[in-house]
N, C-alpha and C positions, 0 to 999 in steps of 0.2 A: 636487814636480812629477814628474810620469810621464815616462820619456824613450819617444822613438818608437820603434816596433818596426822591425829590421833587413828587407830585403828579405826576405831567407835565413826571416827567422820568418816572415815575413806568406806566403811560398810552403809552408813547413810546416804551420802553422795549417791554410792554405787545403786541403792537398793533406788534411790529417786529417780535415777535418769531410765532407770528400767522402767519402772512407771509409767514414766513420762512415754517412753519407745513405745510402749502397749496402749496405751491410749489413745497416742497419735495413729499406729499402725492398726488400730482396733476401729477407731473412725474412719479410718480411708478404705478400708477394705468393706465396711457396714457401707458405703456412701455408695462405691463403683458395684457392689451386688445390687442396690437396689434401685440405682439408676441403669444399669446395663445390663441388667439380668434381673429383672422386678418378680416374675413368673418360674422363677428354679427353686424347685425346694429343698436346695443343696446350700449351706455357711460354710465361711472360713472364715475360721478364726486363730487368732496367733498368742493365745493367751495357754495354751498348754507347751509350746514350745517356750515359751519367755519363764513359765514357771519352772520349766526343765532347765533353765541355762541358771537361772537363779536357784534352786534347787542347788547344783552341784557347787555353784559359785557360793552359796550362805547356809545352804540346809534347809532348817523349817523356818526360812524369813520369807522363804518363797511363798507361803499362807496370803503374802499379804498382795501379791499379784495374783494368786489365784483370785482370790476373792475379789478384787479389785476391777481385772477380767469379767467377773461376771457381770460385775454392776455395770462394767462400761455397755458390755453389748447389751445388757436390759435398759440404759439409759437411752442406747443408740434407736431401740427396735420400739421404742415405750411399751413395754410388757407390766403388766400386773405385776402385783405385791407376791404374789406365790412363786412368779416368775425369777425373783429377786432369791427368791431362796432358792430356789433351784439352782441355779443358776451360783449364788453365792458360796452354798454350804455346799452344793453337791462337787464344785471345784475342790473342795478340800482336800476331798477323796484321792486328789492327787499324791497327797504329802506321802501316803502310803507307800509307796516308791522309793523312801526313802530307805526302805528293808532292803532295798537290792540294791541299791549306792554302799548301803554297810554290809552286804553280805559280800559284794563284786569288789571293792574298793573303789573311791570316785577315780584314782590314779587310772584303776583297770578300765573301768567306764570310760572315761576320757581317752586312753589311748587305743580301745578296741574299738575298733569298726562295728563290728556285729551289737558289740553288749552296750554301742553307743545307741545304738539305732532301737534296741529291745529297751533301754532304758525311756527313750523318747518314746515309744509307741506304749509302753506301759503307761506314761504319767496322761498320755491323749485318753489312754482307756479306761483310766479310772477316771479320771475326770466324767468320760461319758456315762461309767457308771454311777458312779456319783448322783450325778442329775437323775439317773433313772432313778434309783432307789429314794430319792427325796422327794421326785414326781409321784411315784408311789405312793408314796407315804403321805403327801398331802392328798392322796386319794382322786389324782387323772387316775386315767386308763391306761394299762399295760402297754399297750400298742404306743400311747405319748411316750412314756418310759423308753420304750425301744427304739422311738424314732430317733432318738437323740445320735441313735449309734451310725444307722443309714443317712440322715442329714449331715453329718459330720464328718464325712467320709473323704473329702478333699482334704480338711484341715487335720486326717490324721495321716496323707502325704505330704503334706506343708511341713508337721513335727519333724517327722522323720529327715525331712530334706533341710530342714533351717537346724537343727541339730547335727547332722551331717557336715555343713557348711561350717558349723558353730566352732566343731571340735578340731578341725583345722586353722581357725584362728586361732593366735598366739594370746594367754588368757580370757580368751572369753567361754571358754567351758572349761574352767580348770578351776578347785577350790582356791579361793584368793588367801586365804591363810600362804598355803602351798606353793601359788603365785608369788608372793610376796617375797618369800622366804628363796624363791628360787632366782627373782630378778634381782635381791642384793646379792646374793654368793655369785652369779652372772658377773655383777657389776665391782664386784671386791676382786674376783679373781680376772675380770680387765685390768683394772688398777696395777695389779699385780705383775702384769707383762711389762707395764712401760716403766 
């Protein structure tokens, strides 16, 4: 007999195969822009969307897909060591979102359309600010700071529409505590009928 897995594994597991998602889907999508579209000065990237589904699903464990996100696409693009921060730290900036998960409730998020969709387009826009304020600060030009926001402008329709999609999956945008709690009382109260 198999014993059940610990919370502690089942948040592991979970937080690895997201990971895993983002970097595979972070290379395929770096690979088909720069062989199909070499000359657009437009990115997509799905590393604000994966930190928003992790986000509500773990809270601030999402930190480590931001961050992780960045490195992928600076490993993909070979960018400079500055790039790395930017790119890194300035993902952080996402976690900030996390005010409006606890202002909104994740429940209210998850089941509202609208404050699903505000909630994703917030974690895409700090993210981009993020980056600006870091490029900043390591002293590019305003205008690099800002482009982040115009270059990015697909993948802040991408957020929106993989978060949209997201929240009509059955737990994949729902706090797994929550999840958890809701698929045994599901599963006790089957038991229960037969």
């Amino acid at each position: 007999m198999s014993r059940q897995r610990t919370f502690g594994e089942y948040r592991a597991i979970d937080l690895t195969l997201f990971c895993i998602i983002l970097i595979f889907f972070e290379s395929i999508l770096h690979t088909a822009a720069t062989k199909l579209f070499p000359a657009e000065p437009y990115s997509v990237l799905l590393v604000a969307s994966i930190t928003a589904i992790v986000m509500m699903r773990w809270g601030l464990y999402a930190a480590i897909h931001a961050v992780i996100g960045g490195i992928t696409y600076c490993v993909l693009s070979n960018e400079t060591f500055q790039h790395y921060l930017i790119y890194g730290i300035g993902n952080l900036f996402a976690l900030l979102a996390m005010f409006l998960l606890k202002a909104w409730g994740k429940e209210e998020v998850r089941k509202d359309g609208i404050k699903s969709v505000a909630f994703a387009l917030l974690v895409q826009l700090l993210m981009q600010f993020g980056r600006c304020i870091v490029a900043t600060a390591l002293r590019f030009p305003l205008s690099t700071g800002l482009a982040f926001f115009t270059t990015d402008i697909i993948s802040d329709l991408f957020t929106v529409v993989i978060i949209w999609i997201a929240r009509r999956l059955d737990g994949i945008f729902e706090d797994q505590r929550h999840y958890l709690i809701r698929i045994q009382s599901e599963t006790e109260k089957d038991k229960g009928t037969y």
